[in-house]
Legacy VTK file of the C-alpha trace (Angstrom):
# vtk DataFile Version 3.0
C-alpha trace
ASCII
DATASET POLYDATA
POINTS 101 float
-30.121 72.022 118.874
-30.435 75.107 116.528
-29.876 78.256 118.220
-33.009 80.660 119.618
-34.084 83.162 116.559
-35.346 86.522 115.911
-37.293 87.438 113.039
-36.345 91.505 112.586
-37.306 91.363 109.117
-39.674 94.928 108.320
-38.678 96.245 111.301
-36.684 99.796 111.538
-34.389 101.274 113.733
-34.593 100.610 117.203
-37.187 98.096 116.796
-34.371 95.028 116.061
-32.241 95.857 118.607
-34.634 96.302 121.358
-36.035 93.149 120.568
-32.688 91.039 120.209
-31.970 92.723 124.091
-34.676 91.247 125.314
-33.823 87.679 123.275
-30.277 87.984 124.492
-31.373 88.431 128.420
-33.384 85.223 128.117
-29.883 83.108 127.166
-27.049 81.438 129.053
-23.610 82.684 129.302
-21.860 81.895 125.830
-25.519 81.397 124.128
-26.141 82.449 120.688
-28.431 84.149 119.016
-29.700 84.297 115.187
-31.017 87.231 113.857
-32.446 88.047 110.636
-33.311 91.760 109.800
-33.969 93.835 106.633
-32.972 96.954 107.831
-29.363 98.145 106.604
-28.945 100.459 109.345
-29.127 97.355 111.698
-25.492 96.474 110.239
-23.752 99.479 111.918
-26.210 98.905 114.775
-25.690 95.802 115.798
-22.544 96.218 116.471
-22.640 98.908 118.139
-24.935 97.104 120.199
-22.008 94.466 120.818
-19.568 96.888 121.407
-21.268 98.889 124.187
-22.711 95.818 125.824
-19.490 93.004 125.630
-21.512 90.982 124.184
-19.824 89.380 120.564
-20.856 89.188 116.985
-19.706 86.209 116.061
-20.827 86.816 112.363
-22.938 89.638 110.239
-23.748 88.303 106.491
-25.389 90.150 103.692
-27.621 87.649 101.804
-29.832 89.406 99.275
-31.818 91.981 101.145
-31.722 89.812 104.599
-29.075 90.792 107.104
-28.441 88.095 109.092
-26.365 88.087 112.765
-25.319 85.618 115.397
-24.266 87.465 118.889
-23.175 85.441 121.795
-24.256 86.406 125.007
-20.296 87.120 126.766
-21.420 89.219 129.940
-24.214 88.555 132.682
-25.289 92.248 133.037
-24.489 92.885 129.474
-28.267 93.024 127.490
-29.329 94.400 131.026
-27.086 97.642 131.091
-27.928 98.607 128.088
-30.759 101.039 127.513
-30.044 103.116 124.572
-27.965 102.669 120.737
-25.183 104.753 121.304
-25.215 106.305 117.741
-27.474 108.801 115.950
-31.345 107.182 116.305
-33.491 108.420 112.847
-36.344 110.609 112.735
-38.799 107.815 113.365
-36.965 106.290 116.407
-35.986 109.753 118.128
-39.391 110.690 118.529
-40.364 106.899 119.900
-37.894 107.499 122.268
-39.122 111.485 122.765
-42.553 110.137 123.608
-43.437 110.396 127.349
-44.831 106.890 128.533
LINES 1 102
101 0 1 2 3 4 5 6 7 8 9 10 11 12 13 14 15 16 17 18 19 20 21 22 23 24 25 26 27 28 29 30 31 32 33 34 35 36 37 38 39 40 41 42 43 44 45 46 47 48 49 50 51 52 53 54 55 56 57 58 59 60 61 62 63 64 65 66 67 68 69 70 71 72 73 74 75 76 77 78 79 80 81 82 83 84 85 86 87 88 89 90 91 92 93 94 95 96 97 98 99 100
């Protein structure tokens, strides 16, 4: 059975990361997930994301102008605790996150 899959491809910074948190709260212990994104930030970010959560990247390939990822979900409250990238957010995403909701 091929593992779940998120498409991140067009999207920018925080957009691919919020969206593989939400992916990786929806998996089992030790699942994996695929992700392919076009952004090159999301090289540094995702695993930064892996870092600060426990959860691992298992691998992070360049192939043309895809990035692609697998992370295994490691920790039960990992994807939860996590709210915000712990590195410098761009322009674009600092004012998403500046916005009041």
């Amino acid at each position: 059975m091929p593992n779940p899959f998120l498409d991140a491809k067009g999207l920018n910074c925080p957009l691919p990361i919020l969206r593989a948190k939400k992916a990786i709260q929806a998996l089992d212990i030790d699942g994996l997930l695929d992700i392919h994104a076009t952004d090159p930030g999301a090289v540094k970010d995702f695993a930064a994301f892996c870092r600060s959560t426990g959860n691992e990247l298992v691998s992070s390939v360049h192939d043309g102008s895809v990035y692609k990822f697998t992370i295994k979900r490691v920790n039960q409250d990992a994807a939860v605790d996590w709210a915000y990238p712990p590195f410098t957010l761009g322009p674009a995403a600092a004012a998403l996150h500046a916005m009041p909701v």
